[in-house]
C-alpha positions as CSV (number, residue, x, y, z in Angstrom):
1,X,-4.1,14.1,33.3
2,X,-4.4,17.5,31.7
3,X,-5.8,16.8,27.8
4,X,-2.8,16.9,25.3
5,X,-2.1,17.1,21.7
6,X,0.3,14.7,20.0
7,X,1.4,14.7,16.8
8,X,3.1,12.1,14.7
9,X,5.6,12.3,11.9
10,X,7.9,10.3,9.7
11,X,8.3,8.9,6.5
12,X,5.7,6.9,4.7
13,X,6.2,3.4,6.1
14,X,7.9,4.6,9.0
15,X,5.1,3.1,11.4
16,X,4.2,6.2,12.6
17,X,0.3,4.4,12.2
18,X,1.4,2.2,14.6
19,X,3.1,3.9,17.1
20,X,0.2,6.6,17.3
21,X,-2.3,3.3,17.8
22,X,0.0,2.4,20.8
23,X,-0.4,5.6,22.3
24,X,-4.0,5.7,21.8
25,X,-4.3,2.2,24.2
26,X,-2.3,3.6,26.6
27,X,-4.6,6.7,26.9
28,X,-7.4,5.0,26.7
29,X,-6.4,2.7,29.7
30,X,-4.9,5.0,31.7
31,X,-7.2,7.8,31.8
32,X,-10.5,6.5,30.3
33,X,-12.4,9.2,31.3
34,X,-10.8,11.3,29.1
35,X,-10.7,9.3,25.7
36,X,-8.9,10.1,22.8
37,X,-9.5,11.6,19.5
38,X,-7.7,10.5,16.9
39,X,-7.2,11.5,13.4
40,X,-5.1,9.4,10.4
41,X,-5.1,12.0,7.5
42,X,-4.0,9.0,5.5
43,X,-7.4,6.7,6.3
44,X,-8.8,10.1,5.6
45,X,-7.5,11.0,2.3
46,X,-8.5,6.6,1.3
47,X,-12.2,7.1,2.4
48,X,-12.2,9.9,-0.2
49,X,-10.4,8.1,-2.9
50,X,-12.7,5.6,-2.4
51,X,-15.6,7.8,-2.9
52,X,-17.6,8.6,-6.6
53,X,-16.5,11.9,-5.7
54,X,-15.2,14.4,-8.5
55,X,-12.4,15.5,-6.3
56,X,-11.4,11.8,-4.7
57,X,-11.1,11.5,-8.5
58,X,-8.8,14.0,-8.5
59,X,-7.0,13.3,-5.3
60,X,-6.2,9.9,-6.8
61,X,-4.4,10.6,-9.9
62,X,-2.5,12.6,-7.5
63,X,-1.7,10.5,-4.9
64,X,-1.2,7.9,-7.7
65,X,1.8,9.9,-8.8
66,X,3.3,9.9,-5.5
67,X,2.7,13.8,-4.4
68,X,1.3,14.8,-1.5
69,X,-2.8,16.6,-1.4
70,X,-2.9,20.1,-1.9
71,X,-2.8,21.9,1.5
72,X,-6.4,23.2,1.2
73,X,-8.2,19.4,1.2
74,X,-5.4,18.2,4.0
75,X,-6.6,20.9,6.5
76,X,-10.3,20.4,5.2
77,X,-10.1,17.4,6.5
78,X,-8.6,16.9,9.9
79,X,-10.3,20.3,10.8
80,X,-14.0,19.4,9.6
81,X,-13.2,15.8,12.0
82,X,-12.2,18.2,15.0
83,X,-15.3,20.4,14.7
84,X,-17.3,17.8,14.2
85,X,-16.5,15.1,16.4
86,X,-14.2,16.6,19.1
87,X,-15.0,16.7,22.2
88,X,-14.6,18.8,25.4
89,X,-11.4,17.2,27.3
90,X,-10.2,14.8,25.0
91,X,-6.4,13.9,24.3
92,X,-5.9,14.6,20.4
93,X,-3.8,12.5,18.4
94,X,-2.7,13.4,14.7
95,X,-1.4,11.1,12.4
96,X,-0.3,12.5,9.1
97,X,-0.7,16.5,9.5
98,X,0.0,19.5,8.7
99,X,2.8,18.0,5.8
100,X,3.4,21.3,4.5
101,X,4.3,25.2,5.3
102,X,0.8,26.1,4.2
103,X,-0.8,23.8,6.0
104,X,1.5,24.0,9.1
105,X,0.1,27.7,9.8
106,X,-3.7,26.7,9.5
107,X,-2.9,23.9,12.4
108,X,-1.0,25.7,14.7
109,X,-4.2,27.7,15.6
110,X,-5.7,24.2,16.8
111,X,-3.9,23.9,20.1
112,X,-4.6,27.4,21.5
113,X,-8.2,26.9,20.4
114,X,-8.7,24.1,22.3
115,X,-6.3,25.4,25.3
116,X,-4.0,22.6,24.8
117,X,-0.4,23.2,26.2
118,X,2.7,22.9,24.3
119,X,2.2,20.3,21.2
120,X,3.9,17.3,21.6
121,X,5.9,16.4,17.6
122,X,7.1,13.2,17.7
123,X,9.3,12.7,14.7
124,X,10.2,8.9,13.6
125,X,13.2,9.4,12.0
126,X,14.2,6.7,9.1
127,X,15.9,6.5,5.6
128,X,14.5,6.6,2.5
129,X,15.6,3.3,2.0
130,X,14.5,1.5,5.3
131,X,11.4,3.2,4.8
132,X,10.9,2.3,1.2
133,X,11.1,-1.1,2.4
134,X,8.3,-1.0,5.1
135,X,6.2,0.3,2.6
136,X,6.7,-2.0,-0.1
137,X,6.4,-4.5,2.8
138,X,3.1,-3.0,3.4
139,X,1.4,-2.7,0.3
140,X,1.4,-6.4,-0.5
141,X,0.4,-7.1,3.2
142,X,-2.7,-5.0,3.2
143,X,-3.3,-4.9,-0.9
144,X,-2.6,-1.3,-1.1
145,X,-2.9,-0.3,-4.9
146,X,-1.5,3.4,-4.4
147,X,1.7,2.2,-2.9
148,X,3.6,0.9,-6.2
149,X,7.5,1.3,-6.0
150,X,7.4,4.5,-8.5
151,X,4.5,6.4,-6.0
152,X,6.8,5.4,-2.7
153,X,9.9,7.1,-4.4
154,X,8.0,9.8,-5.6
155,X,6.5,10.0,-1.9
156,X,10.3,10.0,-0.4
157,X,11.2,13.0,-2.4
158,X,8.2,14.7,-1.3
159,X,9.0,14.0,2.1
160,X,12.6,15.2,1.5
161,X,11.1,18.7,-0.1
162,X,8.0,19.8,1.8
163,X,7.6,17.8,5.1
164,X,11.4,17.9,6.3
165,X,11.4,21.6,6.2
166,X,8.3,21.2,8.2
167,X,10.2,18.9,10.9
168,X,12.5,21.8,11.3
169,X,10.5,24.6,11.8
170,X,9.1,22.7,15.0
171,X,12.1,21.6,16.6
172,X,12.6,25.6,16.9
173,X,9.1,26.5,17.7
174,X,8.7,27.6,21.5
175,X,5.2,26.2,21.5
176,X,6.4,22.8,20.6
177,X,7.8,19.8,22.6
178,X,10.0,18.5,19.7
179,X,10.7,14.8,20.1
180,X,13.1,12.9,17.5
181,X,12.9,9.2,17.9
182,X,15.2,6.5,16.4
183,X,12.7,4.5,14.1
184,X,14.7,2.2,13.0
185,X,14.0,-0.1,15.7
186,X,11.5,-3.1,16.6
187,X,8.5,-2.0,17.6
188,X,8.1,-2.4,21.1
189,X,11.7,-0.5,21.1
190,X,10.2,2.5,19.2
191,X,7.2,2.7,21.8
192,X,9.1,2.1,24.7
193,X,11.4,5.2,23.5
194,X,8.4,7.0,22.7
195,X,6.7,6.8,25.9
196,X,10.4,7.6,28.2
197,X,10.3,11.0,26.1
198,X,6.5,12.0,26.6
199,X,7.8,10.6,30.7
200,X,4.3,8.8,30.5
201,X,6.3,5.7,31.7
């Protein structure tokens, strides 16, 4: 299989994490030789948080209020993981990226530069309220402190202002195989529906 760039989007909580884990396995199994490299701008952005860094301090209080990371630190670091870590004939997977205009132009020089074809957008379409739900579902599953009710609203809106526009502007790009996917869904449903629109199964 010729190497191919996938990229997921959706609201926070929309199991986009999940889905893009799924695809990974299936790569991974089916063409092994290949491999996978995988990016989650969300575990990326935690690690930093996480940090004694002055600007994971900083990145904090922001992502504490809900908003998303200026455009500069998002495509610092998904593009400093592909230089670094990348290599030659590997399926790339991105989870979380680009999530605004800005940032949008910076990554859509990565696929010519690594002579991918057409990027593959798969958007997981939910409601803010399903969404909201997952999420709050989430946070008290896996302890996450940053996902309080006020920062997942907050994190909605953003969505609804900077990322949706983004959504848009691919479903016209040429250079884009634009996928919208009913979210809303178990699972297994959600992959399977995946999968029949990539035509990997």
């Amino acid at each position: 299989m010729k190497p191919q760039i996938f990229v997921f989007f959706g609201r926070s909580g929309c199991g986009k994490g999940t889905q893009a884990t799924l695809l990974t396995k299936y790569l991974n199994e089916t063409d092994p030789k290949a491999g996978v490299f995988y990016v989650s701008t969300g575990d990326e952005f935690r690690k930093l948080i996480n940090g004694d860094t002055y600007t994971g301090k900083k990145l904090k209080s922001i992502v504490d209020g809900g908003q998303f990371a200026p455009e500069f630190l998002a495509s610092m670091l998904w593009a400093n993981l592909m230089t670094q870590n990348y290599k030659e004939g590997q399926h790339m997977i991105i989870d979380g990226s680009p999530r605004k205009m800005a940032e949008a132009l910076t990554f859509d020089s990565v696929a010519p530069f690594y002579g991918f074809g057409k990027v593959k957008m798969i958007y997981m379409n939910v409601s803010s309220e399903w969404a909201t739900d997952k999420a709050l579902k989430r946070a008290e599953a896996q302890g996450r402190l940053d996902d309080t009710t006020e920062a997942i609203a907050k994190r909605m809106k953003a969505f609804d202002d900077f990322l949706y526009p983004v959504i848009m502007s691919y479903k016209e790009n040429p250079n884009v195989d634009f996928m919208e996917i009913k979210g809303e869904q178990s699972i297994d449903e959600v992959h399977q529906e995946i999968m029949s629109a990539l035509e990997l199964q």
